[in-house]
C-alpha positions in Angstrom: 0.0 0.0 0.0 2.9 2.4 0.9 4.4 2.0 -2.7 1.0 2.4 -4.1 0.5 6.1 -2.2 4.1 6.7 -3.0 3.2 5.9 -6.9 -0.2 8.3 -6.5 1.7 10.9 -4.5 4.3 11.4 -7.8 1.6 11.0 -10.5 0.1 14.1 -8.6 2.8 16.2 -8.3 4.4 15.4 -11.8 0.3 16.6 -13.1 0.8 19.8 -11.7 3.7 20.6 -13.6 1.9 21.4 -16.6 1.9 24.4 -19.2 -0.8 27.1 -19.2 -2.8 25.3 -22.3 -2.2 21.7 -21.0 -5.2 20.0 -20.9 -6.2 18.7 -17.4 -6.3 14.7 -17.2 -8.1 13.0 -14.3 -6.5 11.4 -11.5 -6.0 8.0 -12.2 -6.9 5.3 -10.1 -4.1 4.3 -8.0 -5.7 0.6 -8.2 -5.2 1.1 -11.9 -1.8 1.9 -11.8 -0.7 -1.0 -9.2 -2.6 -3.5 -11.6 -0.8 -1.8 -14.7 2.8 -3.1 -12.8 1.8 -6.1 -12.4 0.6 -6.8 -15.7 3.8 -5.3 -17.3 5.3 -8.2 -15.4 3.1 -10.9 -16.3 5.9 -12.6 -18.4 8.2 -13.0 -15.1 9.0 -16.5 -13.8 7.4 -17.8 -17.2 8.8 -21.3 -18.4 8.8 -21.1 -22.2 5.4 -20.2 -23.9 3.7 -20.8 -20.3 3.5 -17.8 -18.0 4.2 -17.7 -14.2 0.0 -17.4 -13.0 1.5 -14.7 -9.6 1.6 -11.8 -11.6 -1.4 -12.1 -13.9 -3.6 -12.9 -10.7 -2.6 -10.2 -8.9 -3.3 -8.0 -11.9 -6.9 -9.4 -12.7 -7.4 -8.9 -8.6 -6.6 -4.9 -8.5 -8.6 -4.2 -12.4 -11.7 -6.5 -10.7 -11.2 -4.0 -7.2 -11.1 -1.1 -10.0 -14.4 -2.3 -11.9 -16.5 -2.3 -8.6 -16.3 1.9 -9.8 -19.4 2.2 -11.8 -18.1 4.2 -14.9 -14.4 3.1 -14.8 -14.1 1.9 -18.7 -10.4 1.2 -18.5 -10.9 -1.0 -15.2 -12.8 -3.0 -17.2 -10.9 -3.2 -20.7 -8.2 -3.7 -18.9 -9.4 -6.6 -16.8 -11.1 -8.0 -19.7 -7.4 -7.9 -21.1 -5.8 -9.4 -18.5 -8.4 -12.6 -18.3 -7.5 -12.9 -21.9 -4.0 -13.4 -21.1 -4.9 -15.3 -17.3 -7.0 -17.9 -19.8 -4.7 -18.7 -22.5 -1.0 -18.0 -21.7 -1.1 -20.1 -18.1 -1.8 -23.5 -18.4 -5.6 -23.5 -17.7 -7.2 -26.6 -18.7 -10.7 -25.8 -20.8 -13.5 -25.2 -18.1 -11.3 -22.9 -16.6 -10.6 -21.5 -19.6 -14.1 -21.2 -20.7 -15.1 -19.6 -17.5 -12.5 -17.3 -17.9 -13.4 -16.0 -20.9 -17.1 -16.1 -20.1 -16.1 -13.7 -17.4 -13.7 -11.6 -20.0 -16.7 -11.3 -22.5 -19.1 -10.1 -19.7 -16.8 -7.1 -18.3 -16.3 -6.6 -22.1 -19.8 -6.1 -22.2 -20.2 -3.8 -19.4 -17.6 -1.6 -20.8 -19.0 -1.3 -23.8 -22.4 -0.3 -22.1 -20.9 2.7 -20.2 -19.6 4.0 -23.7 -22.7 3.4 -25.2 -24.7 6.1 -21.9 -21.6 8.4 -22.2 -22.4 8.7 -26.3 -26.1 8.8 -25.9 -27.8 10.7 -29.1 -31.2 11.9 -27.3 -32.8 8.6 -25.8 -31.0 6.2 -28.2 -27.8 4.6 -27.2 -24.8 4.6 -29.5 -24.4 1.4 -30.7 -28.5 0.3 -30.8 -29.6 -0.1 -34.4 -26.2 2.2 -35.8 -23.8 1.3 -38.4 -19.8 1.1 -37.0 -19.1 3.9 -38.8 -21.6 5.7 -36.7 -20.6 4.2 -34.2 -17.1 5.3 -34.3 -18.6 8.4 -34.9 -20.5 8.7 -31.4 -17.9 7.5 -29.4 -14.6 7.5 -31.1 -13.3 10.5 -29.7 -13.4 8.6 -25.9 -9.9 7.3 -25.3 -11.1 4.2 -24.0 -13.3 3.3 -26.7 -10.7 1.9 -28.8 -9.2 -0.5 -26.3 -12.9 -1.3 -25.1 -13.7 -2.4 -28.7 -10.4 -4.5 -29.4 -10.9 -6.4 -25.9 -14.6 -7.2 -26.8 -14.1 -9.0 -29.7 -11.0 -10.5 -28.7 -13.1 -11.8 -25.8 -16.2 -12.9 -27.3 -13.8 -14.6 -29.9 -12.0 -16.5 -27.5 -15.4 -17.8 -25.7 -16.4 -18.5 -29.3 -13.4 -21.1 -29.7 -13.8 -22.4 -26.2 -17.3 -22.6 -26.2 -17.5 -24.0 -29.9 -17.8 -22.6 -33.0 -21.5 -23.5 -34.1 -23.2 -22.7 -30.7 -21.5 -19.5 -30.7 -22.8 -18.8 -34.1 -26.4 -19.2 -32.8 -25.8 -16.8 -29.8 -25.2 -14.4 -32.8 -21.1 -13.8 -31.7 -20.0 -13.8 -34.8 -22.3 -11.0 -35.5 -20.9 -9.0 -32.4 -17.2 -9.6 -33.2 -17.6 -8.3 -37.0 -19.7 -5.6 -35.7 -16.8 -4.1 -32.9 -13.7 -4.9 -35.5 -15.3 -3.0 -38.3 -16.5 -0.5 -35.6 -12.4 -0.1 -34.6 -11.2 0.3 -37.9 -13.6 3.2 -38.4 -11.8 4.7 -35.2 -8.1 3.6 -35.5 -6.9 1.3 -38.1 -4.1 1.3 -36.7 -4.8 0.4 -33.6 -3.0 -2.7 -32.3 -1.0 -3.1 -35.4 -4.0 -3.9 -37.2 -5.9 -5.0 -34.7 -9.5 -4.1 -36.4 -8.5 -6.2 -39.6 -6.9 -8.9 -37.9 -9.8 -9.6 -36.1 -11.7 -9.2 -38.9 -10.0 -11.4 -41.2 -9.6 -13.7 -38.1 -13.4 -14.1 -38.0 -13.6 -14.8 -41.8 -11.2 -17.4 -41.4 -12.2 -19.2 -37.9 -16.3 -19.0 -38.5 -18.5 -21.6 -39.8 -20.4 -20.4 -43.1 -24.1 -21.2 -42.2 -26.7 -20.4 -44.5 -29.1 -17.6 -43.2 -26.9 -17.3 -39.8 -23.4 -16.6 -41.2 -23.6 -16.3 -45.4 -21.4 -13.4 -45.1 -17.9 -15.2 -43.8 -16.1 -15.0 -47.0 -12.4 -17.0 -47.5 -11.7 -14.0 -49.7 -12.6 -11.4 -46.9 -10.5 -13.3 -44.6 -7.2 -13.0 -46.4 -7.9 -9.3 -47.8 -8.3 -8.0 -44.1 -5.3 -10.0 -42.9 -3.3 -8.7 -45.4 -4.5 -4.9 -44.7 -3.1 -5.7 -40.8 -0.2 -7.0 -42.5 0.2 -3.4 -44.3 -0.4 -1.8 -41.1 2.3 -3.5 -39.6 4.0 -6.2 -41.3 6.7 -7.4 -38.5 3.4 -8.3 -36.7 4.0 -12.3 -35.6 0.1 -13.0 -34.7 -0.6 -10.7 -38.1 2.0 -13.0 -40.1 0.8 -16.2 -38.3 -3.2 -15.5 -38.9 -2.9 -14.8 -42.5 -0.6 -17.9 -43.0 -3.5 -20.3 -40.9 -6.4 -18.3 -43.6 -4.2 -18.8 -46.8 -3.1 -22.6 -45.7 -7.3 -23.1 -46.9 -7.0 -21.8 -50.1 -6.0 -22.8 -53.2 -2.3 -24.5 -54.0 -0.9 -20.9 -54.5 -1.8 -19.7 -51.5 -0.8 -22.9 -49.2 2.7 -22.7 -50.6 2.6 -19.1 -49.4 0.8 -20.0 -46.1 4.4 -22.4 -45.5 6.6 -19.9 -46.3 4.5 -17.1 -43.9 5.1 -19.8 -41.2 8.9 -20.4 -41.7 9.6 -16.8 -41.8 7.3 -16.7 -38.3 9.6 -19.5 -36.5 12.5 -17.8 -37.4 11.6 -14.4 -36.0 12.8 -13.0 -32.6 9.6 -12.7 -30.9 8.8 -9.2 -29.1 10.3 -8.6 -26.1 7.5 -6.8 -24.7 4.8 -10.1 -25.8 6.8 -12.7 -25.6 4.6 -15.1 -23.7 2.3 -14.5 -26.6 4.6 -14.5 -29.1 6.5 -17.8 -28.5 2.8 -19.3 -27.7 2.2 -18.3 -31.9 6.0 -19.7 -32.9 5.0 -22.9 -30.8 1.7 -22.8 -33.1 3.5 -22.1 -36.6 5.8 -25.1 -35.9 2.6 -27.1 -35.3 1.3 -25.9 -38.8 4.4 -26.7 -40.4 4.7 -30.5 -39.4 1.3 -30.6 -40.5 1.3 -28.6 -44.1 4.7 -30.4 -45.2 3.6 -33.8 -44.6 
């Protein structure tokens, strides 16, 4: 507690420092900025691709603490961010993981609500019945709205794959992830290195094509986005990786490029600052590669 006053006491003092036309910036939560340290640290004591569960848990434990504020949007994108990497990066076996993510794609959703009352237009809220480009529109401007729409869809995809792909279908997910990726790449397209067209071209690859529930997913729409994150940022691993696992189900052409995507993914140094993750997508390419050249 003493290093978390400490923490506050200089954030507060460095904020009044400012110039005459600086614009003021709310206190931020002290249980915020403890649970930020501990997830910057979330790769500490991992053993390869597995991560150390101390650190994430006691990250989750101060964003949950944060959430209980009822219009804290970055408690609860942040959370929701930290369950992603609490469900898949530490050994969990599948119920846990599926709670997990359940409990990722609910905070998700509460986020999303408290963006939707802050961009109310009259009675309406911002995302009922509206296009993502008006959507982006409404609430774009909020700095948490980006982060709040990345870590939806990254949660309600990752419940989709734990919970399986057809009865997610029916709940109407993939509807909800297409809507929030094509919703951030009106905000940012940059955002994440491509994070609103990965996802995008991530659903187009991963969903089932169901008549009258999902006609829209589209092979072609699934390497055309994945190649528009790859423009973004093209050193990208999971941007490399995704668009290898789409092209590997196309046509000979395209697998042959899907193997050599995959080589150039395994012989990468992975990010120093993901590198829980990124190992976790090398262990993943080597996978595809046994399999592809068989």
């Amino acid at each position: 507690m003493f290093a978390i006053a400490l923490l506050t006491a200089v954030l507060q003092a460095a904020s009044q420092q400012k110039s005459p036309d600086a614009i003021d910036v709310p206190d931020r939560n002290p249980l915020i900025v403890d649970a930020d340290l501990h997830y910057g640290r979330r790769q500490e004591g991992r053993v390869g691709a597995r991560a150390n569960p101390r650190e994430i848990a006691q990250a989750v434990a101060g964003y949950e603490k944060a959430s209980q504020a009822p219009d804290s949007v970055e408690a609860r994108w942040k959370l929701a961010r930290a369950l992603y990497f609490q469900a898949t990066y530490t050994g969990q076996d599948a119920d846990s993981q599926l709670a997990i993510y359940e409990k990722a794609r609910r905070i998700s959703q509460d986020a999303v609500r408290i963006l939707e009352r802050r961009g109310k237009s009259g009675e309406t809220p911002a995302t009922e019945g509206r296009s993502p480009a008006d959507v982006a529109a409404l609430v774009g401007s909020d700095r948490d709205a980006a982060p709040t729409f990345f870590w939806a869809a990254v949660a309600w995809g990752r419940w989709s794959l734990a919970s399986g792909k057809l009865q997610a279908v029916r709940t109407g997910a993939a509807e909800k992830i297409r809507d929030y990726a094509e919703t951030l790449i009106a905000m940012d397209p940059g955002f994440e290195e491509g994070g609103g067209y990965r996802l995008l071209g991530r659903l187009h690859s991963q969903a089932p094509k169901i008549p009258i529930l999902t006609p829209w997913v589209s092979h072609e729409k699934a390497v055309e986005n994945l190649r528009r994150a790859l423009a973004v940022n093209g050193r990208n691993l999971v941007n490399r990786h995704f668009l290898a696992e789409a092209l590997a189900d196309g046509n000979p052409a395209e697998r042959a490029e899907a193997i050599t995507i995959e080589e150039a993914v395994v012989a990468d140094a992975p990010s120093p600052g993901h590198l829980v993750e990124e190992l976790a997508i090398q262990e993943e390419a080597r996978a595809n590669l046994a399999k592809w050249k068989k």
